[in-house]
BAROMAR-479161 format. One line per field, with one value per residue (C-alpha): residue number from 1; residue in three letters; x, y, z. Coordinates in Angstrom, 1 decimal, decimal comma. Example, Ala and Ser with C-alpha at 12.3 -4.5 7.8 and 13.67 -1.06 7.14 Angstrom:
# BAROMAR-479161
k <- c(1  2)
r <- c(ALA  SER)
u <- c(12,3  13,7)
v <- c(-4,5  -1,1)
w <- c(7,8  7,1)
//
This chain:
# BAROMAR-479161
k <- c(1  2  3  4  5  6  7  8  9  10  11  12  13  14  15  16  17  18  19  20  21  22  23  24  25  26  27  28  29  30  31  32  33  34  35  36  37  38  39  40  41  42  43  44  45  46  47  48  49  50  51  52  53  54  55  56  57  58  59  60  61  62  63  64  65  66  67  68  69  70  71  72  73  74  75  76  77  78  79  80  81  82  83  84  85  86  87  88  89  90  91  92  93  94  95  96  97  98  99  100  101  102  103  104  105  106  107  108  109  110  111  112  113  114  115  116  117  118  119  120  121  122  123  124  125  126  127  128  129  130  131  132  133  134  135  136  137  138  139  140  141  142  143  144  145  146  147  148  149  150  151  152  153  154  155  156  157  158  159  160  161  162  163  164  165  166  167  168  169  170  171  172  173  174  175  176  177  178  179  180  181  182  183  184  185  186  187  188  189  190  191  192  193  194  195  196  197  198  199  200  201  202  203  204  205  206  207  208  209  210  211  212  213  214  215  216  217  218  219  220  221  222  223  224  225  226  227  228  229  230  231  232  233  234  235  236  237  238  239  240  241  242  243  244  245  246  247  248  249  250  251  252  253  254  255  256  257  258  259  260  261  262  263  264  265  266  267  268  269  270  271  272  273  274  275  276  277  278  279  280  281  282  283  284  285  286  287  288  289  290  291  292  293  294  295  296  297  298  299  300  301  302  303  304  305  306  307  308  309  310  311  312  313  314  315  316  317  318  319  320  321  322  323  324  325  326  327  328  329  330  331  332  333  334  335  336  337  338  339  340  341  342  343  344  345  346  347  348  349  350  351  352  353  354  355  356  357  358  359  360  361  362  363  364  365  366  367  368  369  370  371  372  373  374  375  376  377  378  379  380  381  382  383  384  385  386  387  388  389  390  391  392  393  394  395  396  397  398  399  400  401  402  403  404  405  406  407  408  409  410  411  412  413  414  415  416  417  418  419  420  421  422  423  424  425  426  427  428  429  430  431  432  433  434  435  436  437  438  439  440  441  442  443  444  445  446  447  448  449  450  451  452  453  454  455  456  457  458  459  460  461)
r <- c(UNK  UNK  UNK  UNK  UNK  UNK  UNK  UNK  UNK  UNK  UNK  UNK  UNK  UNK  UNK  UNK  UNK  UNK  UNK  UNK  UNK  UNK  UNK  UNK  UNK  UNK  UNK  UNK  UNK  UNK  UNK  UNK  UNK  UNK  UNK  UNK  UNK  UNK  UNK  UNK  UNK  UNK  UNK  UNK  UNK  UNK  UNK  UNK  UNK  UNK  UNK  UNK  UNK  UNK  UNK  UNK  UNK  UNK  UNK  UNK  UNK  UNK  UNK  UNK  UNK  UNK  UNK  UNK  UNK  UNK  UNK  UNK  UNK  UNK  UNK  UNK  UNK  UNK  UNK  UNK  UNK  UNK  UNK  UNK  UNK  UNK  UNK  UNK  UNK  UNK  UNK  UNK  UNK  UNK  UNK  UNK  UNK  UNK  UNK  UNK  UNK  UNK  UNK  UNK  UNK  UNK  UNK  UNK  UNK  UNK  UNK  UNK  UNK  UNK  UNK  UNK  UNK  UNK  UNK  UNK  UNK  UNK  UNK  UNK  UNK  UNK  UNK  UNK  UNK  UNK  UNK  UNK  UNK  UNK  UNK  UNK  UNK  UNK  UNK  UNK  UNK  UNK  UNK  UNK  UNK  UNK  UNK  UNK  UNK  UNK  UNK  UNK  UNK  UNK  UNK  UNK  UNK  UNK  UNK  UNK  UNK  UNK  UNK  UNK  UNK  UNK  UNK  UNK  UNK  UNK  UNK  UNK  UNK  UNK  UNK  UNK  UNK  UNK  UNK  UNK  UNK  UNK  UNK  UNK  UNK  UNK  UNK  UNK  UNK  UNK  UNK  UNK  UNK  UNK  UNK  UNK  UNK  UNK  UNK  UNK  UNK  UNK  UNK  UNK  UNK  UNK  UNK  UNK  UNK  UNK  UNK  UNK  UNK  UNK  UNK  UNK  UNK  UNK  UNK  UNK  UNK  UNK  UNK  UNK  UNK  UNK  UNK  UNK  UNK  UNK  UNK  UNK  UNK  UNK  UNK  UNK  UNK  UNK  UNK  UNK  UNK  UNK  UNK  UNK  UNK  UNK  UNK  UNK  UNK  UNK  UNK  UNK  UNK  UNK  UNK  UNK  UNK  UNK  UNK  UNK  UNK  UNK  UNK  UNK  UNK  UNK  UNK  UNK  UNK  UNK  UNK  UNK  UNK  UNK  UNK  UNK  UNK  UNK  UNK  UNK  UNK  UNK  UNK  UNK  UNK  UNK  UNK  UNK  UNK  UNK  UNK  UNK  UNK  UNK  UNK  UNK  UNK  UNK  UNK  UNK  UNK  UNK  UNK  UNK  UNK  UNK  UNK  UNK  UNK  UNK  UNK  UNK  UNK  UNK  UNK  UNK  UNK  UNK  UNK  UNK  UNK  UNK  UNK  UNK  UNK  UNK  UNK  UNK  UNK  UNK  UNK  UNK  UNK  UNK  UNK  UNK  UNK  UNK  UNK  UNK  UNK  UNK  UNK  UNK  UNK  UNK  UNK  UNK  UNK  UNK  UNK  UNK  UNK  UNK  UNK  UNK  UNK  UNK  UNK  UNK  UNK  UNK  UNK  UNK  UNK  UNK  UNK  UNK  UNK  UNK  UNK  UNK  UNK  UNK  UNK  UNK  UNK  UNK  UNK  UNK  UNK  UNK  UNK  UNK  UNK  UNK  UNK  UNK  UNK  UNK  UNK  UNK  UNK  UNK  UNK  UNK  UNK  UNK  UNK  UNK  UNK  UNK  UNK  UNK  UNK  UNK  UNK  UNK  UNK  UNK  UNK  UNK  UNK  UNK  UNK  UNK  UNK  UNK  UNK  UNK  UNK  UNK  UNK  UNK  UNK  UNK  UNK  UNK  UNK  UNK  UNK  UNK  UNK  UNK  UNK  UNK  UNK  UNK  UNK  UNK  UNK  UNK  UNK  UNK  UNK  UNK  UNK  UNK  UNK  UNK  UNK  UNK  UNK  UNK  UNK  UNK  UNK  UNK  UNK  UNK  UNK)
u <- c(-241,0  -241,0  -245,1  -245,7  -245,1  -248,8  -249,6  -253,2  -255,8  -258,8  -260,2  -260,1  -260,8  -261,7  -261,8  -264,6  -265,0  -266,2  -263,6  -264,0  -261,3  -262,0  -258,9  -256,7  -253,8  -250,9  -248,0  -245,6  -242,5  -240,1  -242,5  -242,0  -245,1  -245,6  -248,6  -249,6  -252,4  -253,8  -256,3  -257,4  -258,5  -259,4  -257,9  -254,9  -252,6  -250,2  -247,5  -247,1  -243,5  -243,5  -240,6  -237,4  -238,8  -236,5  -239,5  -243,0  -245,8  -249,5  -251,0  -253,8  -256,3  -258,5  -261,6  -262,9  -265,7  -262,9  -263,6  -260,0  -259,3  -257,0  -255,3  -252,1  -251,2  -247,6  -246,1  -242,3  -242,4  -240,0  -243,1  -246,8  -247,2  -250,5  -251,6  -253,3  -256,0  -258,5  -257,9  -254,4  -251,3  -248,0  -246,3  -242,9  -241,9  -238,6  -236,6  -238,0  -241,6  -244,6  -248,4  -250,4  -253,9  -255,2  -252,7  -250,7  -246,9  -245,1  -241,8  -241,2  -239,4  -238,2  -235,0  -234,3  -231,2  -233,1  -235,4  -233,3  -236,3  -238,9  -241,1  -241,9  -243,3  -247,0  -247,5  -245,8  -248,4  -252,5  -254,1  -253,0  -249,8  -246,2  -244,2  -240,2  -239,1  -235,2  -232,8  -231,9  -229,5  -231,7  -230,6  -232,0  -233,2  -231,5  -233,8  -230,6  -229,4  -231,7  -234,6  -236,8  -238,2  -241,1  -240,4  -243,7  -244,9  -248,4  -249,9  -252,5  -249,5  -246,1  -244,8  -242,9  -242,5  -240,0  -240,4  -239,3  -241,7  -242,0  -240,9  -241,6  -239,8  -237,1  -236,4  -239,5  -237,4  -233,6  -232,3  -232,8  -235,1  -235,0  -232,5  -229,0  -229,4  -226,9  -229,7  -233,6  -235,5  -239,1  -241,8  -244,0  -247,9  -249,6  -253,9  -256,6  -256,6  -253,5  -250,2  -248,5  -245,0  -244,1  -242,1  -241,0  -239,5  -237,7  -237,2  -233,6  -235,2  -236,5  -239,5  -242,1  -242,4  -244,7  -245,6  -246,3  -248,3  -248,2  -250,6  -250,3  -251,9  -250,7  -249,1  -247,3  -249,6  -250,2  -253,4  -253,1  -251,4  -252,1  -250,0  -250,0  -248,5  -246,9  -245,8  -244,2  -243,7  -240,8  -240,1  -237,5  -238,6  -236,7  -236,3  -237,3  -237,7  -241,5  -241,4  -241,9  -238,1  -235,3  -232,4  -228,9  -226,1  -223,2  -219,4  -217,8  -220,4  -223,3  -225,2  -228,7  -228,5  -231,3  -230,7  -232,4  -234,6  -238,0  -238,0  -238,6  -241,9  -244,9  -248,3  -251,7  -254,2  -257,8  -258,7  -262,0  -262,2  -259,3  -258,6  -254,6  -253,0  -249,4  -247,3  -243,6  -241,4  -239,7  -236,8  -235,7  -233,3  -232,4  -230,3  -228,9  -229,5  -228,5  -227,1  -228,3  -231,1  -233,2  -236,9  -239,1  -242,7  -244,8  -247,4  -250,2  -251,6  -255,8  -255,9  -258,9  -258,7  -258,1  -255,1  -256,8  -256,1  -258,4  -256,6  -253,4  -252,3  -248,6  -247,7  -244,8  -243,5  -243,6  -240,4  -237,4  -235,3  -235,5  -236,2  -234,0  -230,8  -229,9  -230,5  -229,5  -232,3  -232,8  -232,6  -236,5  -239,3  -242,7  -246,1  -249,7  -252,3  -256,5  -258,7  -262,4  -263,1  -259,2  -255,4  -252,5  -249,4  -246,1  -242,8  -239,9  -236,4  -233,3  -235,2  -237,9  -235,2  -236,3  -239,4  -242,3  -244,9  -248,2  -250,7  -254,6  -255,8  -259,5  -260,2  -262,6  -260,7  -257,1  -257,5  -255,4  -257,5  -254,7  -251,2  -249,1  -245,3  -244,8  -241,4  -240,3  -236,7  -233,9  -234,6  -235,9  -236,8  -236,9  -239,8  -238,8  -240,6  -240,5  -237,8  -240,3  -238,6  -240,9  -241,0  -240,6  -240,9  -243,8  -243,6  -246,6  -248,4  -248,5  -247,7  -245,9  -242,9  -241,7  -244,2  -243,6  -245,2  -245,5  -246,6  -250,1  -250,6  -248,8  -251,1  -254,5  -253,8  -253,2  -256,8  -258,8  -258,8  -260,4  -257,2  -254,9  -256,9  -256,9  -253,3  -252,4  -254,1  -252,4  -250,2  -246,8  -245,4  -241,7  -239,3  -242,0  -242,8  -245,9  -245,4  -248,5  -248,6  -252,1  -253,6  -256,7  -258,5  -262,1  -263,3  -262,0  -258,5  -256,9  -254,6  -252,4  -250,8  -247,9  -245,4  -242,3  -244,2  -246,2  -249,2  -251,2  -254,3  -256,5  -258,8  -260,6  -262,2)
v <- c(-30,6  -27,6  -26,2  -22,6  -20,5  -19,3  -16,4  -16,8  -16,5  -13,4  -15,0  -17,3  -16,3  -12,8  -14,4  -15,6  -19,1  -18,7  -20,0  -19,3  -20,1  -16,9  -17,1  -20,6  -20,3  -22,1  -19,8  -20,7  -22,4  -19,7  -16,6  -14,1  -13,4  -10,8  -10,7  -7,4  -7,1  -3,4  -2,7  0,8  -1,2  -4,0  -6,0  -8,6  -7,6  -10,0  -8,2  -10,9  -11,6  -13,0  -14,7  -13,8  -10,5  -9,1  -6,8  -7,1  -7,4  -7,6  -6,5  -7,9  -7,6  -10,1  -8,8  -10,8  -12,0  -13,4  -11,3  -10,5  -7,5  -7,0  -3,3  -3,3  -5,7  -6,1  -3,5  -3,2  -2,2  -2,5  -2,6  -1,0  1,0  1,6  5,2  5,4  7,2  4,3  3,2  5,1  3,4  4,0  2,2  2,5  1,8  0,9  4,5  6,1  6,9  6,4  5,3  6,5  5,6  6,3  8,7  8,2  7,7  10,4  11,4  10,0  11,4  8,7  6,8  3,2  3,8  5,1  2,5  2,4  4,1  1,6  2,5  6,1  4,8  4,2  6,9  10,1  10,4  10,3  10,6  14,0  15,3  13,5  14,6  14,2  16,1  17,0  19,6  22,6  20,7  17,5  15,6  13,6  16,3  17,0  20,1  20,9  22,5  22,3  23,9  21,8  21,7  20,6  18,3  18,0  16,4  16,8  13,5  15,5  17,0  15,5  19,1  19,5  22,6  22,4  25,5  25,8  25,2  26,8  23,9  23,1  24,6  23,0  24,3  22,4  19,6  20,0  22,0  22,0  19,3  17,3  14,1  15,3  14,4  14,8  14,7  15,4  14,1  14,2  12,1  13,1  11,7  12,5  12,8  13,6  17,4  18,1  16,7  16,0  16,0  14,7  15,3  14,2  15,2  13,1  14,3  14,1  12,0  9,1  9,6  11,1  11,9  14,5  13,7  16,8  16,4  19,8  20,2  21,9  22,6  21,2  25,4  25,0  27,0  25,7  24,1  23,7  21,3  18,0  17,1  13,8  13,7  10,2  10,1  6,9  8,3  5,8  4,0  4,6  5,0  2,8  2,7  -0,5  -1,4  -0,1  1,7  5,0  6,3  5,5  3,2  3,0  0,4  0,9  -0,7  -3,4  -6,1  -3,5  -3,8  -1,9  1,5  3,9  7,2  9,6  9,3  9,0  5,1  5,7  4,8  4,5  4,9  4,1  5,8  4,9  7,1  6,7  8,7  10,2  7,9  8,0  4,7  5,1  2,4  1,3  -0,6  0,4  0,0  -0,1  2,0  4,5  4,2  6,4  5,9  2,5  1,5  -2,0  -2,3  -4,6  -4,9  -4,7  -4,1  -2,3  0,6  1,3  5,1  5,8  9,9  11,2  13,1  16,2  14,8  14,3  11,1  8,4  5,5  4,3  0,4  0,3  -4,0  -5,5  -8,7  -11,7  -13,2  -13,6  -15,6  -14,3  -10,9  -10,4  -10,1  -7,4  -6,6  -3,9  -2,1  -2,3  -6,0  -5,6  -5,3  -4,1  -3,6  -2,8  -4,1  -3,3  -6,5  -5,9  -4,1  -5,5  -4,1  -7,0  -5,8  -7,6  -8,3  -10,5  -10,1  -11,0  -11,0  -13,6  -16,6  -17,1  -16,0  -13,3  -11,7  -10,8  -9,0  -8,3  -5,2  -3,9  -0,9  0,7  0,1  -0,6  -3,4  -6,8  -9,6  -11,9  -12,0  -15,7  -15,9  -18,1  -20,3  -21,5  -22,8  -20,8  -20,6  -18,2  -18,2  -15,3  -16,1  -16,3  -13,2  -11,0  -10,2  -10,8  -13,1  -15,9  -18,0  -21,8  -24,8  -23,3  -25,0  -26,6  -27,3  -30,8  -31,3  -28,5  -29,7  -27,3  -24,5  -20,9  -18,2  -14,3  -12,8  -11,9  -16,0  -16,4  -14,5  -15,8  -19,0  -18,9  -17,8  -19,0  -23,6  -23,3  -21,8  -23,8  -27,1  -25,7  -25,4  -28,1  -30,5  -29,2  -31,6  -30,7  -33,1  -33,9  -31,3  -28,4  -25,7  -23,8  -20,1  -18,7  -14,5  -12,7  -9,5  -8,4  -6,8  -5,8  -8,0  -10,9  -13,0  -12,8  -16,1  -16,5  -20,1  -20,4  -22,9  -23,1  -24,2  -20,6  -21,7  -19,5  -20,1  -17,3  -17,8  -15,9  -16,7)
w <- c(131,3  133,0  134,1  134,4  137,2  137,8  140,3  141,7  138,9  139,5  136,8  134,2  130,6  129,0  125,7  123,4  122,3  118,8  115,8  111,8  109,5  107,3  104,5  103,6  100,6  99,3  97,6  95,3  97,2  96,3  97,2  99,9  101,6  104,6  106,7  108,4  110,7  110,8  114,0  112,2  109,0  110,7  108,1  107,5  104,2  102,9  100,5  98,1  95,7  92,6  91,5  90,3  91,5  94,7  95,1  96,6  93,6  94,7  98,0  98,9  102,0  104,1  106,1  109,1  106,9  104,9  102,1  99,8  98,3  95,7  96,8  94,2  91,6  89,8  90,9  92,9  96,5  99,2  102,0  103,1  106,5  107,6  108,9  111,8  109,6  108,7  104,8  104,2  103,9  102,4  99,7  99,2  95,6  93,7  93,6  96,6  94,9  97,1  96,7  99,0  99,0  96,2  95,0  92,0  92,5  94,2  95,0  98,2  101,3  102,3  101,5  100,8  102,8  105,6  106,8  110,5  112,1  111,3  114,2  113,1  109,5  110,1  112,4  110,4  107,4  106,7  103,2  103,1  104,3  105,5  107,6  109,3  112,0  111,5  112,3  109,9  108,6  108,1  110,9  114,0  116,2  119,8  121,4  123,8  120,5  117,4  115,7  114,6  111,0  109,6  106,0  105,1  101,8  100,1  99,2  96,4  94,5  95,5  96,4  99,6  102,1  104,7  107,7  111,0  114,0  117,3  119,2  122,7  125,4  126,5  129,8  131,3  130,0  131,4  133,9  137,4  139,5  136,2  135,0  133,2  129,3  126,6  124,1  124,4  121,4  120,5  118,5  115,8  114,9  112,1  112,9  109,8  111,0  112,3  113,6  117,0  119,1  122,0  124,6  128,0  131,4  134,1  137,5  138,9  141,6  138,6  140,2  138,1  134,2  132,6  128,9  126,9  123,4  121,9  118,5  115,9  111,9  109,0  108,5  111,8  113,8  117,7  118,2  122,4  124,3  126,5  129,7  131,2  134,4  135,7  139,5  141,3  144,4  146,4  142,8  139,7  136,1  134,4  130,2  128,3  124,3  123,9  121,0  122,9  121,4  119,1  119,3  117,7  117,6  119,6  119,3  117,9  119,6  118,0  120,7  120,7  122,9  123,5  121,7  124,3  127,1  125,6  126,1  130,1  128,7  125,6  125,5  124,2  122,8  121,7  119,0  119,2  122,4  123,3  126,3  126,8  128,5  129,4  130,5  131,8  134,3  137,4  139,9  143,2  142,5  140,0  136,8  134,1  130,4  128,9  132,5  133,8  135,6  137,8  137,0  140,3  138,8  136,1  136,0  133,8  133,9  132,4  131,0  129,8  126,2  128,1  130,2  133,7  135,4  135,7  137,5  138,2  138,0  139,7  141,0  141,2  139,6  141,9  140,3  142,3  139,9  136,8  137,4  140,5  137,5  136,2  132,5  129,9  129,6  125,6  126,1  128,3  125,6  127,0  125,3  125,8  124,1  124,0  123,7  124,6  128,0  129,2  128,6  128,2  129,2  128,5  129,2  128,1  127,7  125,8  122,3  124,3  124,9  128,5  129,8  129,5  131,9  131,3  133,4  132,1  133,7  133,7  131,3  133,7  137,0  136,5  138,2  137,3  137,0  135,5  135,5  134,6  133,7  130,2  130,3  127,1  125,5  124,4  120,9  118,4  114,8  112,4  109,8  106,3  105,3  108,2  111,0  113,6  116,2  117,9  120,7  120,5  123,1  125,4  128,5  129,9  126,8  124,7  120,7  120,0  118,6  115,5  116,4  117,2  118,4  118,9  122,3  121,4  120,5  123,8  126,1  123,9  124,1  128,0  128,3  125,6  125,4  122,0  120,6  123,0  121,3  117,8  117,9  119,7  117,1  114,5  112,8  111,4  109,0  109,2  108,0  108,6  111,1  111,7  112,8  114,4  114,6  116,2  116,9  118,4  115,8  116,4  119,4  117,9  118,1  114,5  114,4  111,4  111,0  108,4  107,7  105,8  102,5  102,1  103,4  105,3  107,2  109,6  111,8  114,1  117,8)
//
């Protein structure tokens, strides 16, 4: 068996040692269940079926004192999203009618048909307001030639207002000095007090990216504006899958495309203080949009709530085999994660077949004090209930035949030898799997262990 490729450790473990099973269940065989962690509630939900319902029924919600809640009971919904607003989440019903909150069923927005744009559902709506950003016409929004309008819908009384808003200007994003884009796009967040779009420059150079966050009140009135300023200096922005901007299929094969440029990178953002983490990949060499590229490194960029820079985290990958191909760009998924007083940043590739990196960097500092590369086999499993993919066959560790896992379980489990024993003495019986999905919820590793019977164990360490 293959052992890891293991760059020199600063230190050890940032994880706790502490483990409580807090919630253990058994489903019914033929029952759909779907676990979703949310970090603002600090809560696991599992949306529960019950049989020969197509539809999700009960909703139900585990604290980490293993208290269950019962949210929603028989009822027929497609799935929950969870605002970033603590306690509001939005339930979309059989014919496009929504629950959110507490509020009776409204109306919805939202179409069944229209689900594509999965990653702008839990961050477009709070207890009060929704809101899509289209074109006049009610389209995807290209700022080269659109207004933009505001769809917004009142949670209170189901009423909607659509208006136009005075966008942000678009000449600080194309023209001269800056990359040539056939379309600029934006992103919209929804606060408790007001709502948010972003926006983003490239230099022609690839060089540096500013990231403008323009506010505004629920009536379309500008609030002020936030700029976050990124600069490489002698290296390329390059895009990746972060969930910073849209994608599309493209030709026959359908293979996934970006949409517009605001994949060059994502960011974080601790609402607790403001604090604004932005983070991507880089090149040795630039590249146009959806053109292969060749990863050389990653950065990680500390704002303050007011936009000035803290620190700046910019290392390469020590990889030349893997990482010295070239890769369509879609194809590179990267993430950052907050656990404690550390940031995990992540990257894999080809829907995690081969490999992924991992760096942990100091909040305070920036500064890495862990970075590993996980090998594991070719295979990938999509869980019965979700389309989450996971990874299977992790190299270097014992008994883990038939068990899968997400990349937060990956990354714990390198640094924490409670979890690595906890699920390496699992047993799985013949004919089974155990899938095991995590978050970092609240200080504390959230572990939930499922197989393909419906039962479902969490833990926490």
């Amino acid at each position: 068996m293959k052992q890891f490729l293991t760059s020199v450790t600063l230190i050890f473990s940032c994880f706790g040692f502490a483990q409580n099973t807090i919630f253990e269940k058994k489903f019914e065989e033929k029952q759909l269940v779907n676990p979703q962690f949310s970090n603002e509630n600090e809560k696991l939900y599992f949306s529960i079926n019950n049989p020969p319902s197509y539809y999700f029924n009960d909703l139900i919600a585990v604290d980490e004192t293993g208290k269950v809640e019962e949210i929603s009971k028989n009822q027929k919904f497609v799935n929950v999203y969870f605002s970033k607003e603590p306690g509001v989440y939005r339930m979309l019903n059989e014919g496009n009618t929504y629950t959110i909150g507490n509020s009776e069923k409204i109306s919805g927005q939202l179409k069944m048909n229209n689900l594509n744009n999965r990653e702008e559902l839990n961050h477009n709506f709070n207890g009060t307001h929704e809101i899509f950003f289209t074109n006049k016409k009610g389209k995807e929004i290209n700022l080269l030639q659109d207004e933009v309008y505001v769809n917004q819908l009142s949670v209170a009384t189901g009423t909607k207002n659509n208006f136009s808003l005075k966008a942000p200007d678009v000449n600080r994003l194309n023209g001269p000095g800056f990359i040539k884009s056939k379309k600029i796009g934006l992103k919209g967040y929804v606060k408790k007090e007001h709502f948010e779009i972003i926006t983003k420059s490239i230099s022609s150079d690839y060089h540096k990216n500013v990231i403008y966050k323009s506010l505004y009140d629920f009536q379309g009135k500008p609030l002020g504006e936030i700029v976050y300023e990124i600069d490489l200096k002698d290296k390329f922005l390059i895009t990746s899958t972060n969930g910073g901007g849209y994608s599309e299929s493209y030709g026959q094969s359908n293979r996934t495309i970006f949409s517009d440029d605001l994949s060059i990178n994502n960011f974080y953002e601790d609402l607790a203080n403001g604090e604004f983490y932005v983070y991507g990949i880089y090149s040795d060499k630039a590249s146009e949009l959806n053109k292969t590229v060749k990863v050389n490194g990653y950065y990680v960029f500390k704002f303050g709530k007011n936009g000035n820079k803290i620190w700046e985290s910019v290392n390469n990958f020590e990889d030349e085999g893997d990482l010295n191909r070239s890769y369509s760009p879609a194809q590179i998924s990267t993430s950052l994660a907050e656990f404690k007083e550390n940031l995990y940043f992540s990257l894999a590739v080809n829907d995690h077949k081969e490999f992924m990196h991992y760096a942990i960097l100091d909040k305070a500092a920036g500064t890495v004090n862990k970075k590993n590369k996980m090998l594991f086999s070719e295979s990938t499993f999509s869980s019965f209930s979700t389309a989450r993919k996971f990874l299977s066959k992790l190299d270097g560790f014992t008994n883990l035949k038939n068990k899968t896992f997400d990349d937060n379980t990956i990354m714990a489990v390198d640094n924490n030898e409670v979890l690595k024993k906890y699920i390496n003495d699992q047993q799985v019986e013949k004919g089974n799997e155990i899938h095991y999905v995590s978050s970092f919820i609240n200080n504390k590793i959230w572990v939930v262990a499922y197989d393909n019977k419906r039962y479902f164990k969490v833990t926490t360490f």
